[in-house]
C-alpha positions as CSV (number, residue, x, y, z in Angstrom):
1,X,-19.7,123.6,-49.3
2,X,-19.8,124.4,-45.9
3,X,-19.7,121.1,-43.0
4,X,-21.8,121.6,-39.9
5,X,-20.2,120.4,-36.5
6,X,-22.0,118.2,-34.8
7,X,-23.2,119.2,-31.5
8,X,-22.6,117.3,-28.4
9,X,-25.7,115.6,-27.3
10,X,-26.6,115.8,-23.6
11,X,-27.2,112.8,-22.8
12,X,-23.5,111.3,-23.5
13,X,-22.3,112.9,-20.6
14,X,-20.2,110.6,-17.9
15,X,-22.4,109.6,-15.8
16,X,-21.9,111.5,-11.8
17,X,-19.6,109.4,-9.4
18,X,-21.6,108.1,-6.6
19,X,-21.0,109.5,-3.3
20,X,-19.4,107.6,-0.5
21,X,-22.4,106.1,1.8
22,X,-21.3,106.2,5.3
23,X,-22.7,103.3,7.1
24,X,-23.9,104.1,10.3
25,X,-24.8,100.7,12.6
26,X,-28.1,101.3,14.9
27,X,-27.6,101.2,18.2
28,X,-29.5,99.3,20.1
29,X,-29.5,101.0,23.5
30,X,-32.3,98.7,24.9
31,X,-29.9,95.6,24.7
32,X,-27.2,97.7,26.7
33,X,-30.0,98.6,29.3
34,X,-31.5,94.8,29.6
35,X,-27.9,93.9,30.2
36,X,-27.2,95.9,32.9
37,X,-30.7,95.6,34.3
38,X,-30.3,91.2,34.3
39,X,-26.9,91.6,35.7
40,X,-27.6,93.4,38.4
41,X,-29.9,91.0,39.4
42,X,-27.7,88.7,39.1
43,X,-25.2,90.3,41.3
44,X,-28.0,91.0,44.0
45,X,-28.7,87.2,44.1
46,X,-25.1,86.7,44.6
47,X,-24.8,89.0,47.1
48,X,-28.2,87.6,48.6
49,X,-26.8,83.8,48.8
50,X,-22.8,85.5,50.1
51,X,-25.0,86.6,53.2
52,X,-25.6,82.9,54.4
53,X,-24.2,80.3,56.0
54,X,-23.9,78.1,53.4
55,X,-20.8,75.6,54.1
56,X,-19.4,75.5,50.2
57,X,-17.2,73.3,51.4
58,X,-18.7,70.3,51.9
59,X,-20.2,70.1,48.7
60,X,-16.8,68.7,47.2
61,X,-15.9,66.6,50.2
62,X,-19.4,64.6,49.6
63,X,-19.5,64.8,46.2
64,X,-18.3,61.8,45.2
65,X,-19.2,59.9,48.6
66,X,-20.5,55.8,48.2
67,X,-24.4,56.9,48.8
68,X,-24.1,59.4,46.8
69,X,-22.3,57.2,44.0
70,X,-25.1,54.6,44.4
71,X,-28.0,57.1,44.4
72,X,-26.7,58.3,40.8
73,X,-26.5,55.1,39.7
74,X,-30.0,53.9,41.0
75,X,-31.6,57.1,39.2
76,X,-29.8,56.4,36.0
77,X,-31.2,53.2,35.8
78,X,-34.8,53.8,36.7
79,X,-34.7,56.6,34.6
80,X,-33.1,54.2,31.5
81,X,-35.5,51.5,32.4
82,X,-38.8,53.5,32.5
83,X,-38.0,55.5,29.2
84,X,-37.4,52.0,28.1
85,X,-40.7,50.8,28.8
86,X,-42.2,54.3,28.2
87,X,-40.7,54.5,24.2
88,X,-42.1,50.7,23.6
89,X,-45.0,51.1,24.4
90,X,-45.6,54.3,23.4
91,X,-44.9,53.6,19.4
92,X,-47.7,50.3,20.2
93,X,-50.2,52.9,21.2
94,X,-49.4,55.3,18.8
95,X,-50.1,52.6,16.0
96,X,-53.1,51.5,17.9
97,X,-54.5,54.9,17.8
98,X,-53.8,55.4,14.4
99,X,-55.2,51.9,13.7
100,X,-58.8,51.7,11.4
101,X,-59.6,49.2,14.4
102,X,-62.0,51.0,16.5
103,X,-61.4,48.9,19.3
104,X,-57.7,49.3,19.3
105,X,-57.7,52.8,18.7
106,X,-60.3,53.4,22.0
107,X,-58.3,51.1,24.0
108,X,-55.2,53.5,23.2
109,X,-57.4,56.8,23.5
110,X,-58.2,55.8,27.0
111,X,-55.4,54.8,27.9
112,X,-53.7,58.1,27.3
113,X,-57.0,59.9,28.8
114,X,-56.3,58.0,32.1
115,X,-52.3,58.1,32.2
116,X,-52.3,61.7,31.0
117,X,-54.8,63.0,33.7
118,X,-54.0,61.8,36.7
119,X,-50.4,62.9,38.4
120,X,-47.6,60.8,38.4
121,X,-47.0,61.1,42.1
122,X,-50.7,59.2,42.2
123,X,-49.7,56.5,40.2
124,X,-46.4,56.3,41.8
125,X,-48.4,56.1,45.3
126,X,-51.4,53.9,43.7
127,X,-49.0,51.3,42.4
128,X,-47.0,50.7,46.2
129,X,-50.3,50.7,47.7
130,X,-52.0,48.4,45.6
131,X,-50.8,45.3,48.3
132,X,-53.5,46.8,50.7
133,X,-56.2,45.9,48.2
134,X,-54.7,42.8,46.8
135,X,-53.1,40.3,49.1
136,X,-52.0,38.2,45.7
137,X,-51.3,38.4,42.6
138,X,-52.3,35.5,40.8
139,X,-51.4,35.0,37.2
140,X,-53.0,31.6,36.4
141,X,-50.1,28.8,35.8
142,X,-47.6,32.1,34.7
143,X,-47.2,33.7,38.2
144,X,-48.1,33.5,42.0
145,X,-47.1,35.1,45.1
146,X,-47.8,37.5,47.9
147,X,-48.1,41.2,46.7
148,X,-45.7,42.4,49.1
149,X,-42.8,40.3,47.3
150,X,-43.7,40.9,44.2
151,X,-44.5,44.7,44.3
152,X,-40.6,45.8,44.9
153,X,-39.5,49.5,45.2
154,X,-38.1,49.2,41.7
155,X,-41.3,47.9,39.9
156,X,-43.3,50.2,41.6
157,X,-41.3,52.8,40.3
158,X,-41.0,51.5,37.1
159,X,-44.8,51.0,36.8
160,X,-45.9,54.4,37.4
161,X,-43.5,56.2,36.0
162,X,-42.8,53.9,32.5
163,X,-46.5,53.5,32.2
164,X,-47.2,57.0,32.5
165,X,-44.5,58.1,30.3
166,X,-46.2,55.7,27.4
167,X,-49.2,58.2,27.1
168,X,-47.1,61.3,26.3
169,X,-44.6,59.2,24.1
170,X,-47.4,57.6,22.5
171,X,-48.8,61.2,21.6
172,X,-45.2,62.4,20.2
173,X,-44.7,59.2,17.7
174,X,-48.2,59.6,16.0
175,X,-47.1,63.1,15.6
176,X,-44.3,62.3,14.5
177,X,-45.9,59.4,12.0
178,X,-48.9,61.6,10.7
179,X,-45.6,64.4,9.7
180,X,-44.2,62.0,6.9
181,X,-46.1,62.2,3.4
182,X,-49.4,59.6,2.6
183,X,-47.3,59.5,-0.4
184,X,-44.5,57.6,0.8
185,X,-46.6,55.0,2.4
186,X,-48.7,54.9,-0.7
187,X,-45.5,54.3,-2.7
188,X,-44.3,51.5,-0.5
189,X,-47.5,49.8,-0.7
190,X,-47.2,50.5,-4.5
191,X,-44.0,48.5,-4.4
192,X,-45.2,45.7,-2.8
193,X,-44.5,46.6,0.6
194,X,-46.6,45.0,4.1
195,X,-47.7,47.5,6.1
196,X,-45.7,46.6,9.1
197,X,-42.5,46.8,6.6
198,X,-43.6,50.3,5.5
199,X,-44.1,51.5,9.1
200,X,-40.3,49.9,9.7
201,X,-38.4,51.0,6.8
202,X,-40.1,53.7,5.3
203,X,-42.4,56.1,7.6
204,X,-40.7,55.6,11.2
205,X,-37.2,56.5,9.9
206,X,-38.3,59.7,8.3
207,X,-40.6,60.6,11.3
208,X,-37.8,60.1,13.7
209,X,-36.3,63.5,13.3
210,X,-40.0,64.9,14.6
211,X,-40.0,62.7,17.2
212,X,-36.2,62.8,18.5
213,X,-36.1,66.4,19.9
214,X,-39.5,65.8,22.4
215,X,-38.2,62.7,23.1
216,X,-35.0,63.9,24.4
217,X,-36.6,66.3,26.3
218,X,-39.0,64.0,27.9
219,X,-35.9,61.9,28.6
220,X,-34.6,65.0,30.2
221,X,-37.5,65.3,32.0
222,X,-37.8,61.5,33.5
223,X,-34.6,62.2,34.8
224,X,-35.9,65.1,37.1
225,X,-39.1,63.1,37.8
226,X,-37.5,60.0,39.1
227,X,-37.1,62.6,42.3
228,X,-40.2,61.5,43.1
229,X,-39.6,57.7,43.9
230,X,-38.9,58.7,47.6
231,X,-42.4,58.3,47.7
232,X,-41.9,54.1,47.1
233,X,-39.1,54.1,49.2
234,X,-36.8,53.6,46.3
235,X,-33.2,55.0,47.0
236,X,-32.3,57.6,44.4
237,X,-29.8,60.9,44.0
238,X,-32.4,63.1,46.5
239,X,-33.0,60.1,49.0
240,X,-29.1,59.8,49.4
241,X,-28.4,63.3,49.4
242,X,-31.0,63.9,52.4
243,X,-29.8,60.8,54.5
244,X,-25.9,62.0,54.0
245,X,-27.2,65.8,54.9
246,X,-29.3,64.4,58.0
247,X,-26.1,62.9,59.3
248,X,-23.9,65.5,58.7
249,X,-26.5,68.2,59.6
250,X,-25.1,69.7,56.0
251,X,-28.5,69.6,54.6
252,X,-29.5,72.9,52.3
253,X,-25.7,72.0,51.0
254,X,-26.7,68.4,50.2
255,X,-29.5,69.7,48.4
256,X,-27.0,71.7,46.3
257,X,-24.7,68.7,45.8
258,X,-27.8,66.8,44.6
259,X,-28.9,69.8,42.0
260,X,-25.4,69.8,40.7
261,X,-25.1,65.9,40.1
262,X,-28.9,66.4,38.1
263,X,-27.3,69.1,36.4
264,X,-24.5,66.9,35.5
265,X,-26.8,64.3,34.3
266,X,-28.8,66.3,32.6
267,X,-26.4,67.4,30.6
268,X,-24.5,64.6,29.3
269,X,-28.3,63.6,28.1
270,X,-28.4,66.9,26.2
271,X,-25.0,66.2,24.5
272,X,-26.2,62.8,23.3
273,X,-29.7,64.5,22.3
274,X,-28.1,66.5,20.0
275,X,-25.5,64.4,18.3
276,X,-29.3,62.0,17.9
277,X,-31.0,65.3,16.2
278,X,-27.6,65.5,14.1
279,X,-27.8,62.1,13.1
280,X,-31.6,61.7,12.0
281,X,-30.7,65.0,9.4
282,X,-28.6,63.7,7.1
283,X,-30.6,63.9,4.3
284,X,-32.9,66.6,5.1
285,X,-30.1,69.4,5.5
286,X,-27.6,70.2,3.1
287,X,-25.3,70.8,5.7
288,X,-25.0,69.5,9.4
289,X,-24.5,71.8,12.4
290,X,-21.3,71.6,13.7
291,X,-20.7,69.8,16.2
292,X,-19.5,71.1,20.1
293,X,-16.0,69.9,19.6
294,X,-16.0,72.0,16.0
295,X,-17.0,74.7,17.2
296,X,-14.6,74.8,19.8
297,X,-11.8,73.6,17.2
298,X,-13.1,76.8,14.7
299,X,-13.1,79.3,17.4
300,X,-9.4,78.2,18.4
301,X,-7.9,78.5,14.8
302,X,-9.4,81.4,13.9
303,X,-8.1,83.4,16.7
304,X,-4.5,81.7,16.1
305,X,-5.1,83.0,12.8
306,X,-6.0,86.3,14.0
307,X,-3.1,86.8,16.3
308,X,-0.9,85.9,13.0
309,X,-2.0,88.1,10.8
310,X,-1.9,91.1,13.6
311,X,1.6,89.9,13.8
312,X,2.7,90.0,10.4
């Protein structure tokens, strides 16, 4: 009896060893080329701003000078105070306009037609002139006295620009509102919720992380607009910085001084506008952004840790 061998089948052979892929990054030579191109631009508007007679070093020496000082302060609180008024009464309009009341809801349609199309510096101007139409303002038993005395700097500055910031707040908080679900508010009202509660506790918290980043940036943007109360004869940052250059005859150099204090501002503003933002998304992110300060912390360690380990 004879046994047959069985023959090796084909297909039980070891599978081939992959080949090594070598990884070759793409490089992007049109980065390398924008980079070079932006900075020598930059290095020509250097060189452009080294061929004047630009007196650096008075910039320092004012910088912290007593009208200066007081200029800051005076557009910090104007700017506070009119984003005050601005954010109050922009959340009433916004609820007025997305009232079922027709009459509420035209009142606050025209008064965002009328505040959003007419400049600022008109209103600013309208409001300070007002005194040439009016020679009192006569409140019934409330309030009475010349116009003159009642129309300050400050209130006219407040006036135009609080009451024209209304309009475009009042715009960003029904955005904001109409952004959270029907679903919630039907929910609250399921519960036995008012209305007013469920605009308080329910909507408005989950619509403030739509309405937080414009608002910052409108807050931002007040900041750079209150420049324009020179026009009411209010003193602010530009007003001092152009009396101390006038005096001084250091007056392009004031102008610099003033852009670096708004910078300053600015910026302090965009710090607190993002630790806002950072606050308003717990609950909607699984993980926060880090903040500055962490960053800073994580880029530290890790290169301590990377000096270690090249060590060892």
């Amino acid at each position: 009896m004879t046994t047959e061998l069985a023959k090796p089948d084909p297909t039980d052979a070891p599978p081939p060893v992959p080949q090594v892929i070598r990884a070759v990054p793409v490089r992007h030579y049109g980065r390398w080329i924008s980079a070079v191109v932006v900075l020598a631009l930059v290095g020509l508007l250097g060189y452009a701003f080294a061929q004047g007679q630009v007196r650096w070093g008075t910039i320092p020496d004012y910088f912290f000078n007593d009208r200066v000082l007081t200029g800051v302060g005076h557009t910090a609180l104007i700017t506070v105070a009119s984003m005050a008024l601005g954010v109050t009464l922009g959340v009433v309009l916004a609820v007025m306009r997305l009232s079922k009341n027709p009459v509420t809801g035209s009142i606050a349609w025209c008064y965002i037609w009328f505040f959003r199309g007419t400049p600022v510096y008109v209103q600013l101007l309208l409001w300070f002139n007002l005194g040439l139409i009016f020679q009192y303002i006569n409140l019934g038993p409330v309030y009475k006295d010349e116009w003159s005395d009642f129309m300050t700097p400050f209130l006219a500055a407040l006036l135009g620009l609080g009451l024209n910031e209304a309009a475009y707040m009042a715009e960003i908080v029904r955005a904001g509102l109409q952004a959270v679900d029907e679903g919630q508010t039907e929910a609250a009202h399921a519960l036995g919720m008012s209305h007013a509660r469920t605009l308080r506790r329910v909507v408005l918290p989950q619509a403030m992380r739509v309405i937080v980043p414009p608002t910052g940036n409108e807050f931002i943007n007040m900041l750079k607009t209150t420049s324009l109360v020179i026009a009411v004869q209010y003193f602010d940052l530009l007003q001092a910085g152009n009396e101390v250059g006038s005096e001084s005859g250091a007056t392009a150099e004031m102008l610099f001084l003033a852009a670096a204090w708004y910078l300053l501002l600015t910026s302090v503003l965009s710090i607190g506008q993002y630790y806002l933002e950072r606050y308003y998304a717990r609950g909607s992110s699984r993980s926060l952004p880090p903040t500055p300060w962490q960053r800073v912390r994580t880029a530290v360690f890790s290169v301590g840790r990377g000096r270690q380990e090249a060590r060892a």
